[in-house]
C-alpha positions as CSV (number, residue, x, y, z in Angstrom):
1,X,-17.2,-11.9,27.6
2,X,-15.6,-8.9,29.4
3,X,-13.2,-6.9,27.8
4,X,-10.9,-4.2,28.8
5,X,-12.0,-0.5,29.7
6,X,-9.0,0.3,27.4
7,X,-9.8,-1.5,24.1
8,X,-13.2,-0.7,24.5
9,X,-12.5,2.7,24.1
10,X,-10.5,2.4,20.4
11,X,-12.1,3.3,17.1
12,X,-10.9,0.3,14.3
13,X,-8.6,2.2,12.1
14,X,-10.9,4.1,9.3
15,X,-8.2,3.2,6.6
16,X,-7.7,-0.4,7.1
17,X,-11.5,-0.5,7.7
18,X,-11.8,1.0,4.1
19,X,-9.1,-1.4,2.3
20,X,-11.1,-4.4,3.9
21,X,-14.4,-3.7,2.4
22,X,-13.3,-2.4,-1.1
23,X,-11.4,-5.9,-0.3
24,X,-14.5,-7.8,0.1
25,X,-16.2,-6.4,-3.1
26,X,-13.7,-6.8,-5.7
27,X,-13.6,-10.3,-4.2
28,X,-17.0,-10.8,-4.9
29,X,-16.6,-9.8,-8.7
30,X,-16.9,-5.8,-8.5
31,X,-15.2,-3.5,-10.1
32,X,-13.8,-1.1,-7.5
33,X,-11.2,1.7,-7.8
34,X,-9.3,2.5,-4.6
35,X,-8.2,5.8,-3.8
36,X,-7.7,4.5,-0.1
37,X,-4.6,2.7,0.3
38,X,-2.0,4.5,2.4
39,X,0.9,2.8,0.6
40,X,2.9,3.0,-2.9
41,X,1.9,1.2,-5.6
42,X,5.1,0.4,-6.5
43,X,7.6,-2.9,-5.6
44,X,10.0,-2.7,-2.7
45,X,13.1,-2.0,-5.3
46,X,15.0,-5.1,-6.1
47,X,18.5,-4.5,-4.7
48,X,16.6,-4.7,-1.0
49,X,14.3,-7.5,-1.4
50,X,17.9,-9.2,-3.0
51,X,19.5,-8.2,0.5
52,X,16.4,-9.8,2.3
53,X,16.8,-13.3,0.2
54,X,20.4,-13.4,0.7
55,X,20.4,-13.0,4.2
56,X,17.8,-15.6,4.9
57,X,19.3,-18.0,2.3
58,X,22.4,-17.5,5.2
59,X,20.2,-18.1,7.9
60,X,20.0,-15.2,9.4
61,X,16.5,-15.8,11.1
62,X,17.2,-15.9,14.7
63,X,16.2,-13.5,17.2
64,X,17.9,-9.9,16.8
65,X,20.8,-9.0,19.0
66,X,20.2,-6.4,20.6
67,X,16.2,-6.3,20.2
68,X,17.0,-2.5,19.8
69,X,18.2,-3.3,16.7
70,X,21.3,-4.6,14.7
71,X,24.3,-2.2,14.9
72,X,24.9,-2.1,11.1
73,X,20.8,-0.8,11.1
74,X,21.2,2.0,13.5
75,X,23.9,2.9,11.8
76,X,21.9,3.2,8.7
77,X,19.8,5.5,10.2
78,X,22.5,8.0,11.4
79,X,23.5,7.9,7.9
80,X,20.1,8.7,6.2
81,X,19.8,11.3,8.9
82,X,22.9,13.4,8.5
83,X,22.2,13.2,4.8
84,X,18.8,13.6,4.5
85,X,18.0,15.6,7.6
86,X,21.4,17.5,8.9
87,X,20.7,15.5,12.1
88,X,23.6,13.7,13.8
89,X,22.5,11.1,16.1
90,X,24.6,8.2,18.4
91,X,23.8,4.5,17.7
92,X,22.4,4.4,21.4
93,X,19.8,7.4,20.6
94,X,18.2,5.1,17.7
95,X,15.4,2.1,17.8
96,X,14.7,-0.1,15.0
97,X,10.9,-0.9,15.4
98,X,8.2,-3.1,14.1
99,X,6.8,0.0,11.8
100,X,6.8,3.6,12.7
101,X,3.5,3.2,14.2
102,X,4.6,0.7,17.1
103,X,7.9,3.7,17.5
104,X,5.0,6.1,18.2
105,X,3.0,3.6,20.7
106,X,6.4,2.8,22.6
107,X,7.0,6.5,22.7
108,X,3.7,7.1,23.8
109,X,3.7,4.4,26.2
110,X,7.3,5.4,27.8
111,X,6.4,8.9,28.1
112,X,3.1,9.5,29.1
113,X,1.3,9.3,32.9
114,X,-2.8,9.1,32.9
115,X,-3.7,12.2,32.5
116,X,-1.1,13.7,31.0
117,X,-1.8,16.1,27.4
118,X,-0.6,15.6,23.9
119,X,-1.1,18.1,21.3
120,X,-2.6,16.9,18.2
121,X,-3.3,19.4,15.3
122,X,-6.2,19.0,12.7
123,X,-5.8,16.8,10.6
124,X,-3.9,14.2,11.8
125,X,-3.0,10.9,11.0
126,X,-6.0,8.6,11.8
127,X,-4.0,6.2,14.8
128,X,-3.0,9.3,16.6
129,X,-5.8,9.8,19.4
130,X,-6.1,6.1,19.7
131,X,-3.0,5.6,20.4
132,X,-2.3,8.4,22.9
133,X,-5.7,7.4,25.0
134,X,-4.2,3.7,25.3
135,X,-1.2,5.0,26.7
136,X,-3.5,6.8,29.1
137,X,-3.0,10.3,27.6
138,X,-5.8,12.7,26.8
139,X,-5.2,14.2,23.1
140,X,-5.8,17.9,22.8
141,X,-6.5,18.6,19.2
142,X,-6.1,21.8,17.0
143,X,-8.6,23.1,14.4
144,X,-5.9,23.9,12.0
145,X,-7.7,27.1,9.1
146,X,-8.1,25.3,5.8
147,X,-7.1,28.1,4.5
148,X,-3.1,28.6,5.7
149,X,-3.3,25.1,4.0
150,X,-3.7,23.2,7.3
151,X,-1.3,24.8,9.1
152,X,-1.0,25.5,12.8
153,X,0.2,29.0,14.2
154,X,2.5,29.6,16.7
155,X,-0.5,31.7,18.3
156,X,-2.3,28.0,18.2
157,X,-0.1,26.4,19.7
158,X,0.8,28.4,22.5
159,X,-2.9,28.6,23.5
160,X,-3.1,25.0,23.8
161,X,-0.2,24.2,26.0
162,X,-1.3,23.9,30.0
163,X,0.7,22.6,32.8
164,X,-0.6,19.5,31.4
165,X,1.2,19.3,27.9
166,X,3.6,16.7,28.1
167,X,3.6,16.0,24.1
168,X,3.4,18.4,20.6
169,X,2.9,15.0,18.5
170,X,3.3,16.6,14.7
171,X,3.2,14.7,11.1
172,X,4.9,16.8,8.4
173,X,5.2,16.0,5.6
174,X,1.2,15.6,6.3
175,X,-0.7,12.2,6.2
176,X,-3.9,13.5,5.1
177,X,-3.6,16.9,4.4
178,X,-0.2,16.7,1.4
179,X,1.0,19.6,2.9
180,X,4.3,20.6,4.9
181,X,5.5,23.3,7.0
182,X,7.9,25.8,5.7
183,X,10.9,25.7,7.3
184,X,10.2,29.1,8.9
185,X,7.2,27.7,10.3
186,X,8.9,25.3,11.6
187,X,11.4,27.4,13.5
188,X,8.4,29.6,14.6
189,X,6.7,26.5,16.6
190,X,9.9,26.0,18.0
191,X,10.6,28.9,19.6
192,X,7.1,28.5,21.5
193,X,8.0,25.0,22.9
194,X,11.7,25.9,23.4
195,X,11.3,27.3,26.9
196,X,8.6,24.9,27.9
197,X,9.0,21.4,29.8
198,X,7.2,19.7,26.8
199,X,8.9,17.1,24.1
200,X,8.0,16.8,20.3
201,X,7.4,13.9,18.7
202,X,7.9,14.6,15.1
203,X,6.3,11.8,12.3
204,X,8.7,13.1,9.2
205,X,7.6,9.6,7.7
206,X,6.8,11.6,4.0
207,X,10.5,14.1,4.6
208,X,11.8,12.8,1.1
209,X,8.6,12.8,-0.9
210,X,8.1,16.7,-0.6
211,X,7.8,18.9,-4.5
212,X,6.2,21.4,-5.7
213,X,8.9,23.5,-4.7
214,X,8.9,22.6,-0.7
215,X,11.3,21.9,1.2
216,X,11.5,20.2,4.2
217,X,13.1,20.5,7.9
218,X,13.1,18.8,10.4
219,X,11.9,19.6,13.8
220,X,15.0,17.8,15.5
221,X,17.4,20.2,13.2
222,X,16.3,23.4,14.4
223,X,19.0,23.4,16.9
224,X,20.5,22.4,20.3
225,X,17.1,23.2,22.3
226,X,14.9,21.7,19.6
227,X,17.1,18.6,19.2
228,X,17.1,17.9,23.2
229,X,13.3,17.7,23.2
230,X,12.6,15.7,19.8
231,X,11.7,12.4,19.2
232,X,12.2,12.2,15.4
233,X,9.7,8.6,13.4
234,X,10.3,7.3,10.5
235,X,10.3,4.1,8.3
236,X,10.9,2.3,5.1
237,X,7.4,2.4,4.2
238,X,6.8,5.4,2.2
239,X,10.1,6.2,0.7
240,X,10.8,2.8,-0.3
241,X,8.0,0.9,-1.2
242,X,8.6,-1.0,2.1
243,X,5.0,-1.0,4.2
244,X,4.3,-4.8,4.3
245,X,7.6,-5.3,5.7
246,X,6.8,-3.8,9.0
247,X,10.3,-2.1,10.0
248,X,10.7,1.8,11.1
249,X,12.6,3.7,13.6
250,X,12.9,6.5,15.9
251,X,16.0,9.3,17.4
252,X,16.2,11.1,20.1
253,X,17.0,12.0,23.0
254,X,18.6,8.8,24.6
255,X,16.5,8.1,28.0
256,X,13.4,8.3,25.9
257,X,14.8,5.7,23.5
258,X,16.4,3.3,26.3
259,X,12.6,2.9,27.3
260,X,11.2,2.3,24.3
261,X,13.7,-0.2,24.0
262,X,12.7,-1.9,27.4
263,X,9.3,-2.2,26.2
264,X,10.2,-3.2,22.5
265,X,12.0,-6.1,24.5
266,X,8.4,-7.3,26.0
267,X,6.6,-6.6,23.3
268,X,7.9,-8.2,19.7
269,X,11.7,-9.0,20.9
270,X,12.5,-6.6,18.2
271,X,12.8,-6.4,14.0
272,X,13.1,-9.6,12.1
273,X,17.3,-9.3,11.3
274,X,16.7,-10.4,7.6
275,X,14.2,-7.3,7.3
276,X,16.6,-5.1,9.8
277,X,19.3,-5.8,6.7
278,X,16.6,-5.0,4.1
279,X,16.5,-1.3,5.5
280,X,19.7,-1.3,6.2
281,X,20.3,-1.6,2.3
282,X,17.5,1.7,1.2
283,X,18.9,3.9,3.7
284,X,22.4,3.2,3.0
285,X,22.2,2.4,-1.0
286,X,21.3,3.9,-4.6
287,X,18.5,6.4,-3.4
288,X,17.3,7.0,-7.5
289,X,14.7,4.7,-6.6
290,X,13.5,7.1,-4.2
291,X,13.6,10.2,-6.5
292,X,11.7,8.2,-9.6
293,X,8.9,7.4,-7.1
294,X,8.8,11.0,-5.5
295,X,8.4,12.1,-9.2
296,X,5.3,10.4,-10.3
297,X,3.5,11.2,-7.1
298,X,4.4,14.7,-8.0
299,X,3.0,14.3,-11.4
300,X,0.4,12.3,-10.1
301,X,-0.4,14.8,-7.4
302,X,-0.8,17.9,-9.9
303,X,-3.2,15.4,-12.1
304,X,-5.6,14.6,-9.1
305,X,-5.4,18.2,-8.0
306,X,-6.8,19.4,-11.3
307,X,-9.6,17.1,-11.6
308,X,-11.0,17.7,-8.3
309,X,-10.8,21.6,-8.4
310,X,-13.1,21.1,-11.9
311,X,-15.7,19.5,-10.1
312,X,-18.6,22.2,-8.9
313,X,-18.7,21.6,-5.3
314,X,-15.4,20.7,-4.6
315,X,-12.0,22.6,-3.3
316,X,-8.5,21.2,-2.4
317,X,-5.8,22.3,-1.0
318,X,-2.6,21.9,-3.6
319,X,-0.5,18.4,-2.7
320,X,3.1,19.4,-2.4
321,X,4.3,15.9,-0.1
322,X,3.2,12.5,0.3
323,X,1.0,11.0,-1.7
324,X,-2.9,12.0,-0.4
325,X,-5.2,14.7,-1.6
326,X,-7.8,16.1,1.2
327,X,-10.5,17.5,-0.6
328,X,-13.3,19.4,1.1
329,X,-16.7,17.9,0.0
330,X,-18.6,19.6,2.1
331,X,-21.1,20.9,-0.1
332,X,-21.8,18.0,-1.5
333,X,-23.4,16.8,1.5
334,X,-26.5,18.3,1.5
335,X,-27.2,17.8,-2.4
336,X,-26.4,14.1,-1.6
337,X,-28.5,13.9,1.8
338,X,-25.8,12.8,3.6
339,X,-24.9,14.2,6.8
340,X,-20.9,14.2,6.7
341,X,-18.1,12.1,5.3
342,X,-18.6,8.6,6.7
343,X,-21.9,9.0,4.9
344,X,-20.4,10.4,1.7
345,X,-17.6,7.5,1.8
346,X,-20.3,4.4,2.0
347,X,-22.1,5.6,-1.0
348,X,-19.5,6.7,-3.0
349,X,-18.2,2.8,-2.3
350,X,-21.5,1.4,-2.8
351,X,-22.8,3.3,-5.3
352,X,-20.1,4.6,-7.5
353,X,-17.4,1.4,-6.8
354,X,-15.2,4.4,-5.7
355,X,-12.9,3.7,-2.2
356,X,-12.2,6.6,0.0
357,X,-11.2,7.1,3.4
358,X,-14.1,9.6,4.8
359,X,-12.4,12.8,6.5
360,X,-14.4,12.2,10.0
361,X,-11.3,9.5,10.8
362,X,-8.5,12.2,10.7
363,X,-10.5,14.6,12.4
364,X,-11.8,16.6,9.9
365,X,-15.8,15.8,8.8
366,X,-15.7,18.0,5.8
367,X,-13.5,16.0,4.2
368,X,-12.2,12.9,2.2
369,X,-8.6,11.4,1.9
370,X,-7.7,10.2,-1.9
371,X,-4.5,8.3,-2.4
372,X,-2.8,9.3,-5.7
373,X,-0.8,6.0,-5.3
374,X,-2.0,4.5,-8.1
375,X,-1.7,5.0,-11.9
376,X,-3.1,8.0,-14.0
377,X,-5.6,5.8,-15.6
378,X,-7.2,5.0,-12.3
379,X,-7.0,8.3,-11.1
380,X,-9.1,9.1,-13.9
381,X,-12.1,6.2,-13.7
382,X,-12.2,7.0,-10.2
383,X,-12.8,11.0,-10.0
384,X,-15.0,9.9,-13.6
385,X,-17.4,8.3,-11.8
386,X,-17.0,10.6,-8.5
387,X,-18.1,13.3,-10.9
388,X,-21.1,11.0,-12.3
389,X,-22.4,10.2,-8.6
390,X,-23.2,13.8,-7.9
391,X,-26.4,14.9,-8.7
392,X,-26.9,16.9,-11.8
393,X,-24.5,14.6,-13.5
């Protein structure tokens, strides 16, 4: 059967692909520890899933009106962004999506003309390339140095804008990496796009789950120029415990968002209103919950972070955001016999019952993503038996 140029061209998603085979072996009896899983290990709190039941208990399951989403949601957002953010948005510069990651596609999609050149620093977030080459884009990546802690220069960025850069497509807080910008780094990569023809599209989806001292900034803040060109992401899935619930949204500049919303109206017909309420009720309510969780990653992140960096062979950059580690295995590799971190990942699984997401999938080889979303006790039989797969152990 004869498929599409375009889907032929797509890589499966490297984390998913991860959760589904650790999936398959602990369903056939064995004992595996998953340090893959992109998502909190805690429940959606109770007083949203209680707004949820409630407004299906009243029926609200018909389609959403507009598909853009329900007033009261946009309005949610303008709230969690003025508070959160120091961003002050209109209800008509906001889309309630099906995820973050279908506000990025739509973006993307409404944006975009074959051809046309996104800038993706190293690492990014695994869906990133795929989804700017289906909207016929060509992603232009940047080898960010390990050691600024993953972060790319101003210097980096202005070599890699052409006459072709449509898109700077940024994730900060960083899903793999756990790292931020300062806040004067971020002003310094605005001031290179600030006289160029080029949008951002910012992914803050980790800006409340920043420690270690960090604070965070968003792009869209910067000021009036900055703000014109920026396409801010975010969601309920990090913050609130919220990722099988599918809802996220987007702000920005308002012609951008009128198109997402035209394809959003093709595509899904828009958020589920019951779920649209759900979010309505964590952007708008108690945010403790938020803070508690934010916490224990914190605590959670310093644990991991000193049981890697006692390992011989292995360095990591110091989470401070989100809730990933990025180790750099690298010279492990030869030791091992493997030859990079696909390699490294299906033995580790195989061998060691130990589920990581290899680095190769967010664009950096020498490398391997560990979740700290899980308890302190797991941490710990996991990076146990890591240690005891090495040789010499």
């Amino acid at each position: 059967m004869k498929l599409s140029k375009r889907v032929s061209l797509l890589e499966e998603s490297a984390t998913l692909a991860v959760a589904a085979k650790a999936g398959r072996m602990k369903a056939a009896g064995i004992d595996v520890v998953s340090l893959g899983a992109g998502e909190p290990d805690f429940d959606t709190p109770a007083h949203i899933k209680q707004v949820a039941k409630e407004a299906i208990d009243r029926g609200e399951t018909k389609y959403p009106n507009p598909a853009s989403g329900l007033l009261v949601t946009k309005q949610a957002v303008c709230t969690k962004y003025e508070r959160d953010n120091d961003v002050r948005y209109q209800l008509s510069q906001v889309i309630i999506t099906n995820g973050s990651k279908l506000a990025i596609n739509l973006a993307l999609h409404a944006v975009l003309d074959e051809g046309d050149e996104v800038i993706v620093p190293i690492p990014y977030w695994v869906s990133f390339p795929e989804m700017i080459k289906l909207a016929g884009g060509r992603p232009v990546f940047v080898q960010a140095d390990e050691q600024r802690n993953f972060r790319m220069t101003p210097k980096q960025l202005a070599d890699a804008l052409t006459a072709r850069t449509r898109v700077v497509l940024l994730n900060y807080p960083n899903n793999p990496g756990g790292f931020s910008y300062d806040p004067d780094e971020v002003r310094a990569l605005a001031d290179v796009v600030a006289d160029r023809n080029v949008l951002v599209f910012s992914d803050e989806m980790y800006d409340v789950l920043v420690y270690e001292g960090q604070q965070h900034l968003s792009f869209a803040a910067i000021g009036s120029r900055a703000f014109e060109q920026t396409v801010t992401f975010n969601g309920g899935s990090k913050a609130y415990a919220m990722t099988g619930w599918r809802t996220g949204y987007a702000a920005g500049p308002q012609p951008i968002i009128d198109a997402m919303a035209k394809l959003q109206s093709q595509a899904t017909s828009g958020v589920p209103v019951f779920i649209q309420l759900a979010l309505t009720a964590a952007l708008t309510g108690d945010q403790a919950c938020v803070g508690q969780m934010r916490d224990e990653f914190a605590r959670r992140g310093a644990h991991m972070h000193r049981r890697l960096l006692a390992i011989d062979g292995i360095t990591c950059v110091r989470p401070t955001s989100t809730f990933f580690a990025f180790p750099n295995v690298r010279r492990l590799f030869e030791p091992l016999g493997v030859r990079g971190s696909v390699e490294f990942a299906e033995r580790l699984l195989d061998q060691a019952h130990v589920a990581v997401v290899p680095g190769a999938a967010f664009g950096s080889d020498d490398h391997v993503r560990l979740s700290f979303a899980t308890s302190i006790a797991q941490i710990d039989l996991a990076l146990d038996r890591l240690a005891g797969f090495l040789p010499g152990a």
